[in-house]
PyMOL commands that place a pseudoatom at each C-alpha (Angstrom):
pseudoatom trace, name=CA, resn=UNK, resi=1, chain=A, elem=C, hetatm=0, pos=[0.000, 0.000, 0.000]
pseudoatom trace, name=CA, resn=UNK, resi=2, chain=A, elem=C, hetatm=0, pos=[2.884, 2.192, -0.327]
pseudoatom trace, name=CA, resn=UNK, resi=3, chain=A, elem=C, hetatm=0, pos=[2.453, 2.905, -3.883]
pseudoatom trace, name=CA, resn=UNK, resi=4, chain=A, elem=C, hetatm=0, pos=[-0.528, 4.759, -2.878]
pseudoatom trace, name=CA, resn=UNK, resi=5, chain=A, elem=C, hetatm=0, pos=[0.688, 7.055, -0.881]
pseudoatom trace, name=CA, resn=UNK, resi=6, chain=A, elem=C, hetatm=0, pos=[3.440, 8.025, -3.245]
pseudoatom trace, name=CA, resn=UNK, resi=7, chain=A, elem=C, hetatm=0, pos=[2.253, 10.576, -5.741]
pseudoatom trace, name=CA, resn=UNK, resi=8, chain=A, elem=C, hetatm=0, pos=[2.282, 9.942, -9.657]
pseudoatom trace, name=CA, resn=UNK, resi=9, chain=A, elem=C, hetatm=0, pos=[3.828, 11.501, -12.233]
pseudoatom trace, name=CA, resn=UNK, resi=10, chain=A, elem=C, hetatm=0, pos=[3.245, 11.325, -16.077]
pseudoatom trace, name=CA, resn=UNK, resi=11, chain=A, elem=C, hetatm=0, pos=[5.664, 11.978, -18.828]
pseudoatom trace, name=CA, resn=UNK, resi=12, chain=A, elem=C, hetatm=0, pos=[4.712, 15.830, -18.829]
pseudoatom trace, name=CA, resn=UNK, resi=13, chain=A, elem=C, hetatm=0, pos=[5.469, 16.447, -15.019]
pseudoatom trace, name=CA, resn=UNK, resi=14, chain=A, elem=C, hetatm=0, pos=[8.802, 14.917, -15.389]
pseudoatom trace, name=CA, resn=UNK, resi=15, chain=A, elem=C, hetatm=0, pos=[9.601, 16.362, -17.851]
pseudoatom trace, name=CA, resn=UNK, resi=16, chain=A, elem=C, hetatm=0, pos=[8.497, 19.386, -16.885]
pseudoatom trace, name=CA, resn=UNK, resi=17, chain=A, elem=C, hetatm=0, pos=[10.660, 18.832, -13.221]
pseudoatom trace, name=CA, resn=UNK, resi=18, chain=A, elem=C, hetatm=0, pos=[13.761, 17.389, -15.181]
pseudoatom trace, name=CA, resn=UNK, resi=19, chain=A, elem=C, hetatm=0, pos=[13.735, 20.418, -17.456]
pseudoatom trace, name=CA, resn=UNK, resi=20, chain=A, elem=C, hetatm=0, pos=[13.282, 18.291, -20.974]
pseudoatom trace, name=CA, resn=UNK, resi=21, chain=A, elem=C, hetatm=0, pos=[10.842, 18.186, -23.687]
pseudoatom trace, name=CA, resn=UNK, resi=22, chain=A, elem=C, hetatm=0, pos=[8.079, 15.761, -23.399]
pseudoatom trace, name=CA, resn=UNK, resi=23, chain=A, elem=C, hetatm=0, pos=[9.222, 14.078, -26.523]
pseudoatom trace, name=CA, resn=UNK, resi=24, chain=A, elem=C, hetatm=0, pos=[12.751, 13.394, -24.994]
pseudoatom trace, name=CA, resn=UNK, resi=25, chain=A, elem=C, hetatm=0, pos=[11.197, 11.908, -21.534]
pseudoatom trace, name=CA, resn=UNK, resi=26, chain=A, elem=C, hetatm=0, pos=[9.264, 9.554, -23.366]
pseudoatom trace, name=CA, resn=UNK, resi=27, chain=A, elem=C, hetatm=0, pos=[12.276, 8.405, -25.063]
pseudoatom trace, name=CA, resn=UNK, resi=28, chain=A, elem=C, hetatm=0, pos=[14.087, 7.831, -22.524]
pseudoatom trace, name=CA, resn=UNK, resi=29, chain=A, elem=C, hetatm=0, pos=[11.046, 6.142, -20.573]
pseudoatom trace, name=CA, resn=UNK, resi=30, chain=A, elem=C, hetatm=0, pos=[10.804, 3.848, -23.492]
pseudoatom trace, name=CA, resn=UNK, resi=31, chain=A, elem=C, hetatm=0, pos=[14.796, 3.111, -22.951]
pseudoatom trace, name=CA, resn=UNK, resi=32, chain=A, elem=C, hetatm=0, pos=[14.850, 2.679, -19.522]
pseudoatom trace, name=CA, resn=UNK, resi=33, chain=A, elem=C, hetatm=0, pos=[11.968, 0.008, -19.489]
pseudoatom trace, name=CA, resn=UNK, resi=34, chain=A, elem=C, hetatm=0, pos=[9.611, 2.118, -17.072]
pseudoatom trace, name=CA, resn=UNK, resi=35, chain=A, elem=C, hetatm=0, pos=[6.316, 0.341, -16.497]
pseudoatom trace, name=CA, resn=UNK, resi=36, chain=A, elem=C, hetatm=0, pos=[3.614, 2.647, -15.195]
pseudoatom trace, name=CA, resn=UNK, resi=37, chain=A, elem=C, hetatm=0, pos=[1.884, 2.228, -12.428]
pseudoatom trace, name=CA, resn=UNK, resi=38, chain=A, elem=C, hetatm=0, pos=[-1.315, 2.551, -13.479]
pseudoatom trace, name=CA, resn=UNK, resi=39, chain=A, elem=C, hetatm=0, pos=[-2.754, 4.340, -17.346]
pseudoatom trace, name=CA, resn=UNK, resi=40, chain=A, elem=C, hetatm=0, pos=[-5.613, 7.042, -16.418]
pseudoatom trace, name=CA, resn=UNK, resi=41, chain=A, elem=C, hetatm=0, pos=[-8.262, 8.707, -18.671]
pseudoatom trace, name=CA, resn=UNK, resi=42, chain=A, elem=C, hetatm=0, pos=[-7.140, 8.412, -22.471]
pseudoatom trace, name=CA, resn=UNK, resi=43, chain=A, elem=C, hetatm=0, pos=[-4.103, 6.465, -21.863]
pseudoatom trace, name=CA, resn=UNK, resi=44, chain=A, elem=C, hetatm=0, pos=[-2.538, 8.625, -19.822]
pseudoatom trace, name=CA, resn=UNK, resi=45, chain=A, elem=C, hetatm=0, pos=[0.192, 6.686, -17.898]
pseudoatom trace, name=CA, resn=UNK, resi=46, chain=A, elem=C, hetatm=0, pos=[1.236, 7.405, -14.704]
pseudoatom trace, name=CA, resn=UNK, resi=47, chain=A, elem=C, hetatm=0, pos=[5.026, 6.763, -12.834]
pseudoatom trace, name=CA, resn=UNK, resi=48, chain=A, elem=C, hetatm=0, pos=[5.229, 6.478, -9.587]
pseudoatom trace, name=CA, resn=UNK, resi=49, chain=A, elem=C, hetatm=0, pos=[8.364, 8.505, -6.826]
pseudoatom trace, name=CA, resn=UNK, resi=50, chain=A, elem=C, hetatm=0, pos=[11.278, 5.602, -7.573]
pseudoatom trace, name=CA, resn=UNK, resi=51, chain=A, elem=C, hetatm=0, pos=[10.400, 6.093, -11.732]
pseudoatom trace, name=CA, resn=UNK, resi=52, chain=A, elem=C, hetatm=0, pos=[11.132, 9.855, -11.178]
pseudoatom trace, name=CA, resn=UNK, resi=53, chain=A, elem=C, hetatm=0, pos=[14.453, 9.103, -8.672]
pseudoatom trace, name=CA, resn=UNK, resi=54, chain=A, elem=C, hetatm=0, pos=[15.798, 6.886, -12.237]
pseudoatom trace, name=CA, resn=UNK, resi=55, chain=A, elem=C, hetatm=0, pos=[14.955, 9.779, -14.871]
pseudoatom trace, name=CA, resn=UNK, resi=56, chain=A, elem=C, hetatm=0, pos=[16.528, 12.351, -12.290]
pseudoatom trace, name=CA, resn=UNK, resi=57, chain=A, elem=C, hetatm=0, pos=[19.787, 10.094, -11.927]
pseudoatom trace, name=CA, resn=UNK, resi=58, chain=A, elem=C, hetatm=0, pos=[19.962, 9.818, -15.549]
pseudoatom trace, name=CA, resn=UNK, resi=59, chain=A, elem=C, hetatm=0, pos=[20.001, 13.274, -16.287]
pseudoatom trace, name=CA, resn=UNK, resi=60, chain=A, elem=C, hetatm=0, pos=[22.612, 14.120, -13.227]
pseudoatom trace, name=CA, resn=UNK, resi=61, chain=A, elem=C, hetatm=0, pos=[25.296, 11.595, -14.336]
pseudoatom trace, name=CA, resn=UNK, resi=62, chain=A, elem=C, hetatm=0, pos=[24.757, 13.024, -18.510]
pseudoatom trace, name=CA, resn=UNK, resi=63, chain=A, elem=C, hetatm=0, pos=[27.524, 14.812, -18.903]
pseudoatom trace, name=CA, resn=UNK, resi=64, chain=A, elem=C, hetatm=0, pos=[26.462, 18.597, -19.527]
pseudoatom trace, name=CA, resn=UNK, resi=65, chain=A, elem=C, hetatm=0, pos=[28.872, 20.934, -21.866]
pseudoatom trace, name=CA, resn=UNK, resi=66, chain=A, elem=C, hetatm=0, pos=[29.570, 24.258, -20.691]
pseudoatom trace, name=CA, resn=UNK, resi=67, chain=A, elem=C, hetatm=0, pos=[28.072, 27.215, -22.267]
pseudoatom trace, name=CA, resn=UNK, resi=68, chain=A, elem=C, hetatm=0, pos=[31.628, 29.027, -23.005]
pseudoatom trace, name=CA, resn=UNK, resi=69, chain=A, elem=C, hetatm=0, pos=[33.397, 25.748, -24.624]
pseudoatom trace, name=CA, resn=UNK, resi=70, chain=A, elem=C, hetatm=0, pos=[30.471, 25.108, -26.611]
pseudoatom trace, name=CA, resn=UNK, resi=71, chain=A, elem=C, hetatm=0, pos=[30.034, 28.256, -27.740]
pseudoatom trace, name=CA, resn=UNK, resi=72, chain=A, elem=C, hetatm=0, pos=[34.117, 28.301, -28.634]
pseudoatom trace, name=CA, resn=UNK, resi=73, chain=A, elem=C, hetatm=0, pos=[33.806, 25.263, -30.704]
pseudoatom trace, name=CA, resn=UNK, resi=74, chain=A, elem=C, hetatm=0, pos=[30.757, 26.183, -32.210]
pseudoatom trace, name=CA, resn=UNK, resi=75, chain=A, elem=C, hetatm=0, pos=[32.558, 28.994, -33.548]
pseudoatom trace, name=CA, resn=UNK, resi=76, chain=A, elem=C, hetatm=0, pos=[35.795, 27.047, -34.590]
pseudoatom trace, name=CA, resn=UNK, resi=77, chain=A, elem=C, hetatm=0, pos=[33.537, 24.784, -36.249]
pseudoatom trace, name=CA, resn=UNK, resi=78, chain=A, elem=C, hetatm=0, pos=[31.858, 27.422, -38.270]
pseudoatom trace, name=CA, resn=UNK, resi=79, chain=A, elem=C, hetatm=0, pos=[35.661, 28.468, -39.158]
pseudoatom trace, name=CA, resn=UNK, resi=80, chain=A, elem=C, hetatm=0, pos=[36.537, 25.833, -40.445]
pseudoatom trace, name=CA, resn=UNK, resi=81, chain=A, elem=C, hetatm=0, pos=[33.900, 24.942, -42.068]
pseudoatom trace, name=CA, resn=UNK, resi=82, chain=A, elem=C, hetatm=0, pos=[33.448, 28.166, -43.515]
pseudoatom trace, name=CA, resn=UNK, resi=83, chain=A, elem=C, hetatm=0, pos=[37.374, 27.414, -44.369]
pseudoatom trace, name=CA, resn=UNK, resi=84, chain=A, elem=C, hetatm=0, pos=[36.743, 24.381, -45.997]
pseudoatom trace, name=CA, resn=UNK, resi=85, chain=A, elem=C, hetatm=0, pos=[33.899, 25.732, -48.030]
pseudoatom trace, name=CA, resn=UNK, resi=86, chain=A, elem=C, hetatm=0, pos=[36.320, 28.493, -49.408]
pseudoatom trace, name=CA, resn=UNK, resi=87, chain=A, elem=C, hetatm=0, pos=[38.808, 25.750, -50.397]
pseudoatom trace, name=CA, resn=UNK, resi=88, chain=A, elem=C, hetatm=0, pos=[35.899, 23.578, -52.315]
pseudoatom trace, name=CA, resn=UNK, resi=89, chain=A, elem=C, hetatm=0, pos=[34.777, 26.831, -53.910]
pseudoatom trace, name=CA, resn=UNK, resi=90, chain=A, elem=C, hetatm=0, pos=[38.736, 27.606, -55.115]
pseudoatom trace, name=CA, resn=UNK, resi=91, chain=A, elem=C, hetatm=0, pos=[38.879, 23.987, -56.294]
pseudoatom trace, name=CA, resn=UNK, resi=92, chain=A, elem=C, hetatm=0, pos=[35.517, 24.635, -58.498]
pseudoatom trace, name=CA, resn=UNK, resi=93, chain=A, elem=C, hetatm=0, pos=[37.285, 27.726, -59.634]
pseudoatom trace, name=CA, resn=UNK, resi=94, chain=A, elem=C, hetatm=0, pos=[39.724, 26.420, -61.075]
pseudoatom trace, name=CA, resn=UNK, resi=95, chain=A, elem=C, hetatm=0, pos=[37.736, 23.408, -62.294]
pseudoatom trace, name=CA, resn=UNK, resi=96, chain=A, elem=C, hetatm=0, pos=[35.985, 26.222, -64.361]
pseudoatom trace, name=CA, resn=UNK, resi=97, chain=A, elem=C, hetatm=0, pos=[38.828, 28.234, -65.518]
pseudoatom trace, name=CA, resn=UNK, resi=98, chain=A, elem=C, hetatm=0, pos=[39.745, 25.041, -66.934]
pseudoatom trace, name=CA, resn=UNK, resi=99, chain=A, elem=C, hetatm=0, pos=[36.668, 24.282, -68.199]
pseudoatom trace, name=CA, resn=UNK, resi=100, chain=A, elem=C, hetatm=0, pos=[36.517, 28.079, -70.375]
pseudoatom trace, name=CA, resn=UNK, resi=101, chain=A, elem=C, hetatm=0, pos=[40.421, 27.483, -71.024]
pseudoatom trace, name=CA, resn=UNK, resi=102, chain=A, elem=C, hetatm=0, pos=[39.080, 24.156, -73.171]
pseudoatom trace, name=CA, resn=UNK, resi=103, chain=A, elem=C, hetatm=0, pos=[35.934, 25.812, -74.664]
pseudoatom trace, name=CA, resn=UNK, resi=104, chain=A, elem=C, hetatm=0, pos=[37.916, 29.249, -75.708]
pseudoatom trace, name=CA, resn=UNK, resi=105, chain=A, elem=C, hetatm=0, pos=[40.584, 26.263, -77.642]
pseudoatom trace, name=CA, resn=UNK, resi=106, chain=A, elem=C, hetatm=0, pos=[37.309, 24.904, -79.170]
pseudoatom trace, name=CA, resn=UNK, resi=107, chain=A, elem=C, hetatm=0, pos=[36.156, 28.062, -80.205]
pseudoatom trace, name=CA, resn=UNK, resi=108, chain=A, elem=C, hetatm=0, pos=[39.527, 29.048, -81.633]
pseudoatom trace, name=CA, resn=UNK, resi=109, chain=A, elem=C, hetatm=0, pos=[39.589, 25.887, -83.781]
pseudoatom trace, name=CA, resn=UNK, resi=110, chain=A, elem=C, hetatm=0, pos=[36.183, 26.102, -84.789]
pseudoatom trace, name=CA, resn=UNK, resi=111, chain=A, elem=C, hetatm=0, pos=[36.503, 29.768, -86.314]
pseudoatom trace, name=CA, resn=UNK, resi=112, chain=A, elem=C, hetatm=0, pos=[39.654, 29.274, -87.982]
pseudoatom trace, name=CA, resn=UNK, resi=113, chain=A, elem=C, hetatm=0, pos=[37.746, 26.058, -89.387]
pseudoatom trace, name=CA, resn=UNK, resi=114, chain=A, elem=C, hetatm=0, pos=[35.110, 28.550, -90.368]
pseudoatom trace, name=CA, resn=UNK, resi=115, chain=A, elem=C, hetatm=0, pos=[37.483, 30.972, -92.284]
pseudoatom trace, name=CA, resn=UNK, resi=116, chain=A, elem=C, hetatm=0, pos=[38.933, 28.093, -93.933]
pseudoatom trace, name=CA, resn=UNK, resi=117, chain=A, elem=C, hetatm=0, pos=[35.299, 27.139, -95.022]
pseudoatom trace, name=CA, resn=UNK, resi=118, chain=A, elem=C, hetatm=0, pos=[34.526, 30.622, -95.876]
pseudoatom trace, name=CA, resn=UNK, resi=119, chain=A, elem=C, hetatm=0, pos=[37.969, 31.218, -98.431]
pseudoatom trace, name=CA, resn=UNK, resi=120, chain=A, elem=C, hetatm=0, pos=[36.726, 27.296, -100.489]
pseudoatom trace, name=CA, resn=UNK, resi=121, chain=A, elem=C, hetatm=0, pos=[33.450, 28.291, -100.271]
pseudoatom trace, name=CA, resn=UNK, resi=122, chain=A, elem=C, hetatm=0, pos=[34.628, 31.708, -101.908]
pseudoatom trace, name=CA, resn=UNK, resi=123, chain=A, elem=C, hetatm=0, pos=[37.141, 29.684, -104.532]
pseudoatom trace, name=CA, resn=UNK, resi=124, chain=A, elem=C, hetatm=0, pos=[34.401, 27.317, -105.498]
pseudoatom trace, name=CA, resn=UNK, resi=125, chain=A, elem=C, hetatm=0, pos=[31.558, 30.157, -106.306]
pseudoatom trace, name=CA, resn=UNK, resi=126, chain=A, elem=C, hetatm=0, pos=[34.437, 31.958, -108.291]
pseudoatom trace, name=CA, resn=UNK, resi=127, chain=A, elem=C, hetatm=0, pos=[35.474, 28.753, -110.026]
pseudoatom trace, name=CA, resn=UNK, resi=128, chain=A, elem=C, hetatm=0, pos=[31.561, 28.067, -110.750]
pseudoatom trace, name=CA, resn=UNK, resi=129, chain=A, elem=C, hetatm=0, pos=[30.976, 31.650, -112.003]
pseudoatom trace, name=CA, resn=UNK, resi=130, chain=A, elem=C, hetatm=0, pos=[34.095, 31.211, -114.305]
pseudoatom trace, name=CA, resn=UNK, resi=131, chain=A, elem=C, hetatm=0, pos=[32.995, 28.109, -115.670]
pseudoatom trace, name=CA, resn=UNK, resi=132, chain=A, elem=C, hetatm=0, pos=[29.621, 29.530, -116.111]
pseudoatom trace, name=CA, resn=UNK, resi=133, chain=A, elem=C, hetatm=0, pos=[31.277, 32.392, -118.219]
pseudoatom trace, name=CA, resn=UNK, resi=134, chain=A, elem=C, hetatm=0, pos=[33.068, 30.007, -120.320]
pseudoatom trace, name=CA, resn=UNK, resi=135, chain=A, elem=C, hetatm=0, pos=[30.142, 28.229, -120.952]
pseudoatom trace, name=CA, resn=UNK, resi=136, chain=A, elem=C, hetatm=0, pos=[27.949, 31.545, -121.816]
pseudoatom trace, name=CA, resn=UNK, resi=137, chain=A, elem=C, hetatm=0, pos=[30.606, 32.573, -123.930]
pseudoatom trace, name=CA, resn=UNK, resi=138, chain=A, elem=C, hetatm=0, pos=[31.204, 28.952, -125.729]
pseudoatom trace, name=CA, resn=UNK, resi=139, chain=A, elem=C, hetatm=0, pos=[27.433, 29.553, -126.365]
pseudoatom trace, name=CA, resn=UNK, resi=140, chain=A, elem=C, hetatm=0, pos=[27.855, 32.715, -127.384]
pseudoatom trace, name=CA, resn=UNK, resi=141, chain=A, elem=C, hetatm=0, pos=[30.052, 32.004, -130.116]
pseudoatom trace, name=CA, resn=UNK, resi=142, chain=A, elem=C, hetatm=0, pos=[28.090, 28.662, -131.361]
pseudoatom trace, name=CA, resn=UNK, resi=143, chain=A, elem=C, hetatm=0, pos=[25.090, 31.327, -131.602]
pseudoatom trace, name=CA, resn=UNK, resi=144, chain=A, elem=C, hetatm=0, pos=[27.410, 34.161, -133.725]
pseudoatom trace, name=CA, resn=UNK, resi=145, chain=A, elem=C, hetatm=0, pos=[28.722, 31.475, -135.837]
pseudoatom trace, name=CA, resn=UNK, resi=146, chain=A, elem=C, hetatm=0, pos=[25.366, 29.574, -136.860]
pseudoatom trace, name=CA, resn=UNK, resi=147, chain=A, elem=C, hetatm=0, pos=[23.632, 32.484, -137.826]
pseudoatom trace, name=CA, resn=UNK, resi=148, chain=A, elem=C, hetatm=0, pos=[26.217, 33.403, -140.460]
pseudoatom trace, name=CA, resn=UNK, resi=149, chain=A, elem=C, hetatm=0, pos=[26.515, 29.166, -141.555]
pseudoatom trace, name=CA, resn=UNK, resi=150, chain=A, elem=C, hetatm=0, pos=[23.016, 29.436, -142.043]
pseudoatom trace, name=CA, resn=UNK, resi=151, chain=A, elem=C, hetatm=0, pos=[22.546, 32.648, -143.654]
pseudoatom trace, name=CA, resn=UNK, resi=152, chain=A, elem=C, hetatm=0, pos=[25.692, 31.606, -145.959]
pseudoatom trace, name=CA, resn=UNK, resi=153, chain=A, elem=C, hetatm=0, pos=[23.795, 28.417, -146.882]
pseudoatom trace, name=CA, resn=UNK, resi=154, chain=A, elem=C, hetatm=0, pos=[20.222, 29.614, -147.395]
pseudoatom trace, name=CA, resn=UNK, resi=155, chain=A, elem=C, hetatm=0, pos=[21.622, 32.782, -148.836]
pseudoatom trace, name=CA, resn=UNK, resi=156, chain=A, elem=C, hetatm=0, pos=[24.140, 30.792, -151.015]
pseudoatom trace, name=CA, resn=UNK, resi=157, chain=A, elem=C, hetatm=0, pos=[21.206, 28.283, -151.943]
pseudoatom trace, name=CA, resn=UNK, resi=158, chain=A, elem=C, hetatm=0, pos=[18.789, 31.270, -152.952]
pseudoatom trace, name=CA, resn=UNK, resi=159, chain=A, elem=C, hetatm=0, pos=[21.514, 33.000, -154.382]
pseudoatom trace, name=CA, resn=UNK, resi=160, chain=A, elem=C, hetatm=0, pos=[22.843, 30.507, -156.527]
pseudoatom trace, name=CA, resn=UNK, resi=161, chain=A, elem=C, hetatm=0, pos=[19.427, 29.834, -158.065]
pseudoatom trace, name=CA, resn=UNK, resi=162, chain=A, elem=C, hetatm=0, pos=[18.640, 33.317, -159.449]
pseudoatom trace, name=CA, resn=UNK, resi=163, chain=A, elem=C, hetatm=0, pos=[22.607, 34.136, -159.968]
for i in range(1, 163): cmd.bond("trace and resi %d" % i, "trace and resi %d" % (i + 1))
show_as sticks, trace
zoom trace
């Protein structure tokens, strides 16, 4: 009958006296195997005194950081990681300068490609105009010298007949 004489706790009042978040003390209720003494209106479950003794000697022998060494390596951490950062963004730095080193190459070679294309591609409409000139003059003389063959020989023809 001592249990009822002994007041109950649930997982909000020790939490609540053990400075924690509710969510934590029912972790650590779960991990330390507490059995309640009794579950109230909508499942609430009650501890007894000795439940709250084991959650309060947890907490005592966790190790606690101070404030000042905490807040000193929280700041060396963000050094060096602020550090390291800088180092990964020199690294993708030059990664890139790289990178635009290759392309301006590619570029290079590709326009000098391009002018190369450009002076044949000159050359060849030349050559084709010359060729076309040739031709228009080739034609031009087959068209000045039948005229006259066939003037010669219908004139001759005619001629001949009455001459």
């Amino acid at each position: 009958m001592a249990n009822t004489n002994s007041k109950l706790y649930t997982n909000k009042d020790m939490a609540r006296i053990c400075d924690v978040s509710e969510a934590s003390m029912t972790n650590l209720v779960k991990s330390l195997e507490l059995v309640p003494i009794k579950t109230g209106k909508y499942g609430r479950k009650y501890y007894n005194s000795k439940d709250l003794e084991k959650v309060k000697d947890h907490y005592r022998n966790k190790p606690k950081a101070s404030a000042n060494s905490s807040k000193s390596t929280t700041k060396d951490d963000i050094i060096k990681q602020q550090k390291d950062h800088i180092e990964d963004l020199k690294t993708q730095i030059k990664i890139l300068n790289h990178q635009l080193e290759v392309k301006d190459s590619q570029i290079e070679t590709q326009n000098q490609q391009l002018k190369q294309n450009t002076q044949l591609l000159s050359q060849a409409h030349i050559l084709t105009l010359q060729a076309q000139k040739s031709k228009d003059d080739k034609s031009l003389e087959k068209v000045q010298k039948q005229p006259e063959t066939v003037s010669k020989d219908t004139h001759g023809w005619i001629w001949k007949m009455f001459h």
